[in-house]
C-alpha positions as CSV (number, residue, x, y, z in Angstrom):
1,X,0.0,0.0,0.0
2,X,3.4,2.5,1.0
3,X,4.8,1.5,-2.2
4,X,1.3,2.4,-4.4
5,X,0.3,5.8,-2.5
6,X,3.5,6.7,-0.9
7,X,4.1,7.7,2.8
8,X,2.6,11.0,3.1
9,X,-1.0,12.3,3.1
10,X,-2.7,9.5,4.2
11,X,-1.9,7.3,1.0
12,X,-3.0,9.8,-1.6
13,X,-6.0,11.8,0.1
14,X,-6.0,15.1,-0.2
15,X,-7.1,17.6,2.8
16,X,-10.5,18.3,3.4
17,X,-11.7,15.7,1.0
18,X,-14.5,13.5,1.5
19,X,-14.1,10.2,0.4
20,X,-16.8,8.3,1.9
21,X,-19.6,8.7,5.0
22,X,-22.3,5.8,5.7
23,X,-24.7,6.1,8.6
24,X,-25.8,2.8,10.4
25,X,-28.0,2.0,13.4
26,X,-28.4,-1.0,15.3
27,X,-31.6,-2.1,17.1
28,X,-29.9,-1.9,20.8
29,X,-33.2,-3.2,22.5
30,X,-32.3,-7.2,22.2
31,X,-28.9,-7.0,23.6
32,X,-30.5,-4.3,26.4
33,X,-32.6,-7.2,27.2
34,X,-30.2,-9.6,27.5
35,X,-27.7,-7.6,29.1
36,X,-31.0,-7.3,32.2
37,X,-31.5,-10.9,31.9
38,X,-27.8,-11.6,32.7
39,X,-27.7,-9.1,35.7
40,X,-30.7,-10.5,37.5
41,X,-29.4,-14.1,37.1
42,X,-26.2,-13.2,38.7
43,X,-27.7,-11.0,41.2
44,X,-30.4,-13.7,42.5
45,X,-27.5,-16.1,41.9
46,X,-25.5,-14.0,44.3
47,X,-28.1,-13.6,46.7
48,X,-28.6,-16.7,46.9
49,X,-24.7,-18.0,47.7
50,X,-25.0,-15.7,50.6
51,X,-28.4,-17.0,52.2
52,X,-26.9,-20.8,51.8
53,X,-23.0,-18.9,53.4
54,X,-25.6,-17.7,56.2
55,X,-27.4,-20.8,56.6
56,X,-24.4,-23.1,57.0
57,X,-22.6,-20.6,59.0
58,X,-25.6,-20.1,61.6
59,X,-26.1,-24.3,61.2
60,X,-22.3,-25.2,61.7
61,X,-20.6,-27.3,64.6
62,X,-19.6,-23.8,66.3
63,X,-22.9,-22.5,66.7
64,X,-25.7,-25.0,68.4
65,X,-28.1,-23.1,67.5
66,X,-29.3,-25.1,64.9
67,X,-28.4,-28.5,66.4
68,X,-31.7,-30.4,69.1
69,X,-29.9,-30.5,72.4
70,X,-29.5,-33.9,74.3
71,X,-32.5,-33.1,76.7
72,X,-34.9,-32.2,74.2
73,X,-34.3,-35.7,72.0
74,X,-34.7,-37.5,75.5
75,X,-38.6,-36.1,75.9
76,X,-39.9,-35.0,79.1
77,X,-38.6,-35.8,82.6
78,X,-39.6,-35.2,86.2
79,X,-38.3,-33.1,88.0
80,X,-36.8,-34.4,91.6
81,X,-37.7,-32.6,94.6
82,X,-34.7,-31.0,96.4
83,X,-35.5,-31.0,100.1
């Protein structure tokens, strides 16, 4: 291409000349769409990782929150009377 136009002025144009102008537009409402669909998925995707993180964090070994105590799988006892 150098060796057809030459180095200078932008192989051959001159200044101020128009060689060519197009107008295009795209329909931007599909990938808006999509582009929505994606960010919801991720968000209630998200959203959700952190409700199962709290779960198994408020469930876990450390915390016996979550976990039926000894006396409440034995069922109901009398009481003995201190005297």
């Amino acid at each position: 291409m150098v060796k057809l136009y030459g180095p200078a002025n932008g192989f051959g144009w001159k200044e101020n000349e128009i060689i060519a102008a197009q107008i295009i537009s795209v329909p931007v409402s599909l990938p808006v769409e999509m582009a929505d669909r994606s960010f919801r998925q991720v968000l209630l995707s998200l959203v959700g990782v952190g409700i199962v993180t709290l779960l198994v964090l408020t469930c876990s070994s450390i915390s016996p929150s979550c976990a039926p105590s000894a006396a409440s799988q034995r069922g109901p006892t009398r009481s003995a009377r201190v005297t």
